[in-house]
N, C-alpha and C positions, 0 to 999 in steps of 0.2 A: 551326386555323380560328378558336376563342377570341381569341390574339392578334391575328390579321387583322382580326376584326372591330372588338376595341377600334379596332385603330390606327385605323381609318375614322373609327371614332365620335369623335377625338378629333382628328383633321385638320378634319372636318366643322365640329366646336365651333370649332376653332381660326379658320377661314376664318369661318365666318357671326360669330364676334367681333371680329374682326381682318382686314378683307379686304381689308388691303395683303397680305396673304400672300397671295393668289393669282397677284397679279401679281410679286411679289419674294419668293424665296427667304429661310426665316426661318435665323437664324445665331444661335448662343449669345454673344453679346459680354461683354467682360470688363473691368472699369476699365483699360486701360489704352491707350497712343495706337497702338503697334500693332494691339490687336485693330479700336479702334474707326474707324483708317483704313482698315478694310477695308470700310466701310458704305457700299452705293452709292448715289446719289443715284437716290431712285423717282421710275419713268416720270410719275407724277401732279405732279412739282413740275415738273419740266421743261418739261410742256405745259402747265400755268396761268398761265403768262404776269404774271396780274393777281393781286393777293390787294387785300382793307382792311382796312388797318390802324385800331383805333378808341380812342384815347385822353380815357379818361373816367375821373370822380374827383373829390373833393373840387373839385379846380381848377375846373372844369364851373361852377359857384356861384360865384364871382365870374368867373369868365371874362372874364379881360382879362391884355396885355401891350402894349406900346409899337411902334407901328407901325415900326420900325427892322432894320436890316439885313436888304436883302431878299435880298443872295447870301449868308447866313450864313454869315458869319468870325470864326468860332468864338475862335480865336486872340487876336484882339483884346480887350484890359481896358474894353474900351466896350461888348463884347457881354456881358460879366458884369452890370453895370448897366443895362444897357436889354436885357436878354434878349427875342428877341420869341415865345418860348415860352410861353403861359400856363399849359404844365403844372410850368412850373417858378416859380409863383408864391408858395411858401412860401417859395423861399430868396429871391428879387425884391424882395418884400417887405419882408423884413431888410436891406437893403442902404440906408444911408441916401444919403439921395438921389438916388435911384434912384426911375423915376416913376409904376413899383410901388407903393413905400411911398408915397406920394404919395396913390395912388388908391387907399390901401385907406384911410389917414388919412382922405379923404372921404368914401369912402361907407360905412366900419363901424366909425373909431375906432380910435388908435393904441395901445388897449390890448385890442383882436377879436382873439384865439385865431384861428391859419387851421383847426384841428378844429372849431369851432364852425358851420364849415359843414357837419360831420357831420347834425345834423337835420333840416337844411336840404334836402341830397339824400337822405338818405333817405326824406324825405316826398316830394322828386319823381318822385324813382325809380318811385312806386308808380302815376305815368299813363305808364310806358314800356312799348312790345308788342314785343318782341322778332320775333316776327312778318315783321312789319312792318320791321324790320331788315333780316332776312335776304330777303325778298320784295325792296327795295330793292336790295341787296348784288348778287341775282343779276340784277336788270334791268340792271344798270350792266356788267355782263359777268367779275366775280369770281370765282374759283374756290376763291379758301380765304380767311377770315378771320381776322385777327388781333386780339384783344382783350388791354388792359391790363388783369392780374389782379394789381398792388401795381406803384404808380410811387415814387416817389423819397419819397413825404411816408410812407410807410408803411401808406396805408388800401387794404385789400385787398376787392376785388370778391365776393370769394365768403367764405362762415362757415367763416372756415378753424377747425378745432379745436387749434390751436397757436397759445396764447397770448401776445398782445405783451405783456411785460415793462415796456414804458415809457408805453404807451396804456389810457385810462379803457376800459373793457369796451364801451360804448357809442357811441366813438372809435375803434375796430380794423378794421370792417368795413360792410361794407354790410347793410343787414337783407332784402335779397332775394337769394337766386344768383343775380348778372348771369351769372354765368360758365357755370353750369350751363342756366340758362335760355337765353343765345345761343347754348350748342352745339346743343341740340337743337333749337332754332330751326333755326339751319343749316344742319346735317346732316337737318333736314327738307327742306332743299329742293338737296338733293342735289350743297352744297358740304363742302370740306373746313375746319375750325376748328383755330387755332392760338391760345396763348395766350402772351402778354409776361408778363416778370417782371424789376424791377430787382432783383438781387442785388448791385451791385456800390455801389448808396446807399439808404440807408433814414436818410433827418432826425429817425427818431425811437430811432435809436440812436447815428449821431454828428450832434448834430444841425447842424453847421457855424453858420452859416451858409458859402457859396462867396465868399469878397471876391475871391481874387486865382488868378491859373491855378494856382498851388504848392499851393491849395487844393483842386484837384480831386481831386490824390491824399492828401488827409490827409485827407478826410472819408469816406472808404471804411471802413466798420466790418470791424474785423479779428477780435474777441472771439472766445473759443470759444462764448460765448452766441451772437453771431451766427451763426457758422459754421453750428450747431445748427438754428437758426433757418431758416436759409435751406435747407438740406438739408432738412427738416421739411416746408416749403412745395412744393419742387418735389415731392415724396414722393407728397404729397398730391393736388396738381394733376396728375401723372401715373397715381396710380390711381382718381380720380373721372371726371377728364373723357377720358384717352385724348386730349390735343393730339396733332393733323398736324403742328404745326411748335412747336417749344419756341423762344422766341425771347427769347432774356437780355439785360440792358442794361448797359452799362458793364462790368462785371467781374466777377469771384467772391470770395468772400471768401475767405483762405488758409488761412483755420483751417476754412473747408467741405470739401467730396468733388466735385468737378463734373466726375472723370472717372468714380466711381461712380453718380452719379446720370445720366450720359452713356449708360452701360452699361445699367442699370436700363431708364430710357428706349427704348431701341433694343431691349432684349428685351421690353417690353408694346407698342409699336408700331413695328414692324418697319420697316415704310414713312413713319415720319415723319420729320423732316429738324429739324437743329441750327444756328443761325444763329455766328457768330465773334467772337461778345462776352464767351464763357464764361471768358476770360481763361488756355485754353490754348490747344497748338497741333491742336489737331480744331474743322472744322467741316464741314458739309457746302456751307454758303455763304458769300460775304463779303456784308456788309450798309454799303456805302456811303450816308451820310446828305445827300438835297439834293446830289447830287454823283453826274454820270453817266460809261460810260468814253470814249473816242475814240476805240478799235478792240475788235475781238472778242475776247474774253477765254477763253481753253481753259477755265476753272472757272467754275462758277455762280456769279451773283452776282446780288441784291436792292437795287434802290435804294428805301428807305424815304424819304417824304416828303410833306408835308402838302398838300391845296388851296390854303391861304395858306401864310403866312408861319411857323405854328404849328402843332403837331399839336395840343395842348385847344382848346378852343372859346375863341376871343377875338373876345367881341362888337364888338369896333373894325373886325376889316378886311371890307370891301366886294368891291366889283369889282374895284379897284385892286389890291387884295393878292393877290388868286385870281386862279388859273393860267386864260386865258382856254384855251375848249375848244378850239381848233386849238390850240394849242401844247401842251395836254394827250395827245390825242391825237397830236402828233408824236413826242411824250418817250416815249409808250408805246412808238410804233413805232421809234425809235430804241435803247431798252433793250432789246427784242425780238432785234431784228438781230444786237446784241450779247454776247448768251448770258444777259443776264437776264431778269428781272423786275422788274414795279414792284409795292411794296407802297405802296400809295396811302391815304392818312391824310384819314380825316372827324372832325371835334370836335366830339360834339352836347352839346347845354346840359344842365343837370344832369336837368330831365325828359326825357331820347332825343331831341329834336329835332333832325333834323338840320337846319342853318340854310340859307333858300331855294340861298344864291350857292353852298350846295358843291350842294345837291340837284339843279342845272341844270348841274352839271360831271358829277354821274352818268350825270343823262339824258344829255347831250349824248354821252358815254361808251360807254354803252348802246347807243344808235341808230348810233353809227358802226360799233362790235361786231359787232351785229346783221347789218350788211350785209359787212363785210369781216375778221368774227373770220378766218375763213381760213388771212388770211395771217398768224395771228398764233398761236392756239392750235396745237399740236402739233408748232409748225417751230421747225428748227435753224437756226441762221445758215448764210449760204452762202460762196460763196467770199471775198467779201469784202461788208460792211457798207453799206460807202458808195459814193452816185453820183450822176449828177446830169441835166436833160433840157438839149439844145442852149438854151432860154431861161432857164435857171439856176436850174428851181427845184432842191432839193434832194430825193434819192429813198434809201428804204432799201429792204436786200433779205434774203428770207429765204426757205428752202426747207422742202418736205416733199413725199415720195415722189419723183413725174419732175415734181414743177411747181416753179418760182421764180415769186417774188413782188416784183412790184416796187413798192413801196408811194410814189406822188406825192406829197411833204408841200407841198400847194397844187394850184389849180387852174391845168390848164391853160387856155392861151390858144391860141386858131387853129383847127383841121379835125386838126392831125395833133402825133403826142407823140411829139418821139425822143429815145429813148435811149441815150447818147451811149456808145461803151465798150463794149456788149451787144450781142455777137454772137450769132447764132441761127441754130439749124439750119435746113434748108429744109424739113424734117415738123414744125417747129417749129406750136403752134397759140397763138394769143394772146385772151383772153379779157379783159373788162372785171368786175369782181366787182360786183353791183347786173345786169347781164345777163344773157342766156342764150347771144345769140347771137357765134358767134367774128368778132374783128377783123379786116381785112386791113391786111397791113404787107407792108412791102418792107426788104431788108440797103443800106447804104450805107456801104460801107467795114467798120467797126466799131460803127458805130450800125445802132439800130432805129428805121424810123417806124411809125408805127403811126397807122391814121385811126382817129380818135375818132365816137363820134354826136354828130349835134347838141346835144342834153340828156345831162349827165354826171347820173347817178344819187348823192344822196347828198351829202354837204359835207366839208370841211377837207381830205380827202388821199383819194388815187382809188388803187385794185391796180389794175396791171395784170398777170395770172397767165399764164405762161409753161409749158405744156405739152410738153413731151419727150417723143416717145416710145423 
């Protein structure tokens, strides 16, 4: 009876600590690629649909990169120099002329330190509400959070106690836990928090600069210092903050453990999920950058990608650069259909601000959510992705329990929407989402029509929800 009660007592600990365990079965995992493909992907990343991703940092302080390549092609020796990434403005910088260096020569002098924006943010830091972030985050219709805890230049977010080797003590990190402070922001308001880590570059160990693509791979620090280093980091950030999603950038260093710390991972949060950067062969997702797929994909997959043109904050792009809200909202609904998710990138200035043009892609975000999360949280793709109405707009689709969803990317035109291809049963019932009351439709061969109301509820893309019984 002794032992029974312990066990209680230590199920009970274990779930009110960890309450992916109640929903997923906990497992001993072991470094290695057998044990750790056997980790299933929890029910809670499946149905979030949405995360924000938030790339903040030194870079935040000058915030800028060159308004250029807006389908990011990567590949190209012109997108090394005119990078339009402003998180990558320490190596931009270096790059002689390149129009980075350019604009940093103007506004701070061809002999500014990019650390020396260290005092800079951390004096701003100190009017940022985390709060107010996460309040935000969940208006927009987010379900987990992504934050950059060390990007490529090596200044980490949170007091980490693992000393940089190459950085002034006052140069290493932030003097607030952004990291700590935004998880419990978040997890106050009842999302899940994931945290970014570049392991696969750190400029303040090899510090490159990148001139040429041969360069991507020989600035990867290999050291066993490194290795150390980096293993140290995630250590830490896994027994502080308990991340939802470990989400790594580029690669691992070869002289690290990244199937040990894999394992580690998996056994203090059972339920949380490993992105495909770790530079083996385990993940639990693929993480396509700016790049969506063109049919459904059997395995989860995350398109990561900025409002503009940038994930840092680059005070240059306007309207022009940012994803106008209907077409935001289509790319949701299209990665949706397709088995993933979008992890959607805001870049506030180095005090938290987010800048007005992405705050009105939230809202806009938000209010569409709001009336047709529906079709989007908790469904599976259906039988197939894509379709379209007799006047060609474009329609995605997506199921959960007996309903399908047939998501309008645009409005209609006329009295009536048919669904070209969508056959339906005749107990079939058809509902408009923003309504209460069911549609009447008629079968025409293989099409659906369906009479619409006068007033469509709502903007950029309309469900039409498809009941079976």
């Amino acid at each position: 009876m002794r032992e029974l009660r312990r066990t209680v007592v230590v199920l009970v600990f274990l779930c009110f600590h960890f309450p992916g365990l109640n929903g997923q079965q906990a497992s001993h995992y072991a470094p290695s690629l057998d044990s750790l493909n056997r980790h299933p992907i929890p029910q809670w990343y499946g149905d979030a649909k949405l995360g924000i991703f938030v790339h903040w940092g030194l870079y935040s302080v000058p915030g800028w990169a060159p308004l250029v390549h807006p389908e990011h092609d990567f590949t190209s020796q012109d997108y090394i120099t005119h990078n339009p990434y402003a998180e990558w403005y320490l190596n931009s910088m270096r790059l002689d002329g390149s129009p980075t260096q350019a604009y940093h020569r103007e506004h701070y002098g061809a002999d500014y330190s990019y650390y020396n924006f260290a005092p800079t943010f951390n004096r701003e830091i100190q009017k940022w509400n985390p709060d107010l972030w996460a309040e935000i985050f969940r208006r927009a219709g987010a379900k987990y959070v992504v934050l950059t805890t060390k990007h490529h230049d090596g200044f980490t977010l949170w007091p980490s106690s693992v000393q940089n080797p190459t950085l002034a003590l006052d140069r290493q990190h932030a003097q607030r836990d952004l990291v700590g402070e935004l998880s419990a922001a978040v997890r106050k308001q009842g999302l899940r928090m994931g945290l970014y880590y570049s392991g696969g570059y750190d400029w303040t160990f090899v510090p490159g600069p990148i001139r040429i693509s041969a360069d991507y791979e020989k600035v990867k620090p290999q050291s066993e210092t490194y290795g150390k280093y980096v293993d140290a980091h995630y250590r830490e950030l896994i027994e502080r903050y308990h991340p939802a999603v470990l989400w790594n950038d580029i690669d691992y260093p070869k002289s690290g453990h990244p199937l040990q710390i894999m394992a580690e991972y998996y056994n203090a949060v059972p339920d949380g999920v490993i992105d495909d950067r770790f530079g083996v062969k385990h993940s639990d997702f693929k993480s396509p950058e700016y790049e969506t797929l063109d049919k459904i994909s059997p395995t989860k997959w995350e398109e990561c990608r900025g409002l503009g043109r940038s994930f840092g904050y680059n005070r240059a792009e306007g309207e022009a650069e940012t994803i106008a809200p209907n077409e935001l909202i289509y790319l949701l609904v299209d990665i949706v259909s397709k088995n993933g998710n979008l992890l959607l990138d805001v870049g506030p200035e180095a005090d938290g601000t987010i800048p007005p043009v992405q705050m009105s892609r939230l809202e806009a975000l938000g209010s569409w959510l709001g009336q047709n999360g529906e079709a989007i949280y908790g469904t599976r793709p259906w039988e197939r992705a894509t379709g379209e109405t007799s006047g060609g707009i474009q329609v995605r689709f997506t199921a959960k329990d007996s309903s399908v969803y047939a998501t309008v990317l645009g409005k209609p035109a006329g009295a009536t929407l048919t669904l070209k291809s969508f056959p339906a049963k005749a107990s079939s019932k058809f509902f408009l989402l923003g309504l209460t009351k069911p549609l009447s439709w008629s079968q025409h061969g293989d099409d659906t029509v369906i009479e619409l109301p006068s007033t469509l509820p709502g903007r950029y893309a309309y469900v039409i929800k498809m009941v079976q019984p």
